[in-house]
N, C-alpha and C positions, 0 to 999 in steps of 0.2 A: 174750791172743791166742795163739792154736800159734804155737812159734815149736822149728825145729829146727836144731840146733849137731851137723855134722861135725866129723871130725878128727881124723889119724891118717894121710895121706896122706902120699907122699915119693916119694923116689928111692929106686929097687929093683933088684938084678939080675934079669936071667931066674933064672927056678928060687926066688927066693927068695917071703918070705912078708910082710906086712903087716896089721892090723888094725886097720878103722874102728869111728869110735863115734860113735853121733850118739842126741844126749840133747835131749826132748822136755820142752815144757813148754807149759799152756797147756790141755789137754785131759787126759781121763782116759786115759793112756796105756795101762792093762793091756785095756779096751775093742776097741780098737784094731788092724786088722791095721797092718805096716809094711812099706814094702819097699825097695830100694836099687836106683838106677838110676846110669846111666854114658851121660857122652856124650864120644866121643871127636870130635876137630879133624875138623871138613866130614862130619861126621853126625851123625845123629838121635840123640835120648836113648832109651836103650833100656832093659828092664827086665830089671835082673839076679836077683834073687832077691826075696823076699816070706814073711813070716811071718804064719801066723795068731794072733788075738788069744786065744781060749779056748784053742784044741788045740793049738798054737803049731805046727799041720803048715806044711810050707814049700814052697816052689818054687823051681825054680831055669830058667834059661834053658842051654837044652843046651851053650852055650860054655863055660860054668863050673862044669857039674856036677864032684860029684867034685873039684872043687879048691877050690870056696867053699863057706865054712858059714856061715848066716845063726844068729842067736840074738839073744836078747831076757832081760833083765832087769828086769821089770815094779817091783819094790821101787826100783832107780834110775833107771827111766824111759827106759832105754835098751837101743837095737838096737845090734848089731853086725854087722859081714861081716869073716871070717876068712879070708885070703884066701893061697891056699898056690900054689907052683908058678906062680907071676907068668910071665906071655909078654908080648913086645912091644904084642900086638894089644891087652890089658888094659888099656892105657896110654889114660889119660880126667879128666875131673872125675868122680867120684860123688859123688851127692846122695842124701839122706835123703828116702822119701815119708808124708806118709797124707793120704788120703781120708776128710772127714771134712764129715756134710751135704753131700755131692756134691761140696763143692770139695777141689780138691788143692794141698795145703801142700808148702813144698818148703826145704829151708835152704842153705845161701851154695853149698856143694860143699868137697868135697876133693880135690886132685889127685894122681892116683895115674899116675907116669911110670916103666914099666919098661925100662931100659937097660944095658947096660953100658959 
């Protein structure tokens, strides 16, 4: 069955950087697009960035342009968000996605709390 593993999450100053990994199994991952969502305390989960599966072109949601980079490692089955320049508002669980036969998988989250 897909089954996705975050993790990489912590405590962070403002300014500083962190990097998720969330490793896919279960389906043919290189297939695949991926993408990383975040839901921060008394809101909606929202979608932060997305890779495509062949062209691995990406998107990102205008909050995090310019400070996240989304990538992929199809050989170990894994996506990442590279995530630079941390602000408060950042501060959430992110979760790993894919869409796959119409349903959307999702894995436990990782929480990412930026403080000082």
């Amino acid at each position: 069955q897909v089954q996705l593993a975050e993790s990489g999450g912590g405590l962070v100053q403002p300014g500083g950087s962190l990097r998720l990994s969330c490793v896919a199994s279960g389906f043919t991952f290189s297939m695949y697009a991926m993408s990383w969502y975040r839901q921060a305390p008394g809101k909606e989960r929202e979608l932060v960035a997305a890779i495509a599966s062949v062209t691995s072109s990406t998107y990102y949601a205008d909050s995090v342009k310019g400070r996240f980079t989304i990538s992929r490692d199809n050989a170990e089955n894994t996506v990442y968000l590279q995530m630079n320049n941390l602000k408060s508002e950042d501060t959430a669980a992110y979760y790993c996605n894919v869409v796959r036969d119409g349903k959307n998988y999702w894995g436990k989250g990782t929480l990412v709390t930026v403080s000082s």
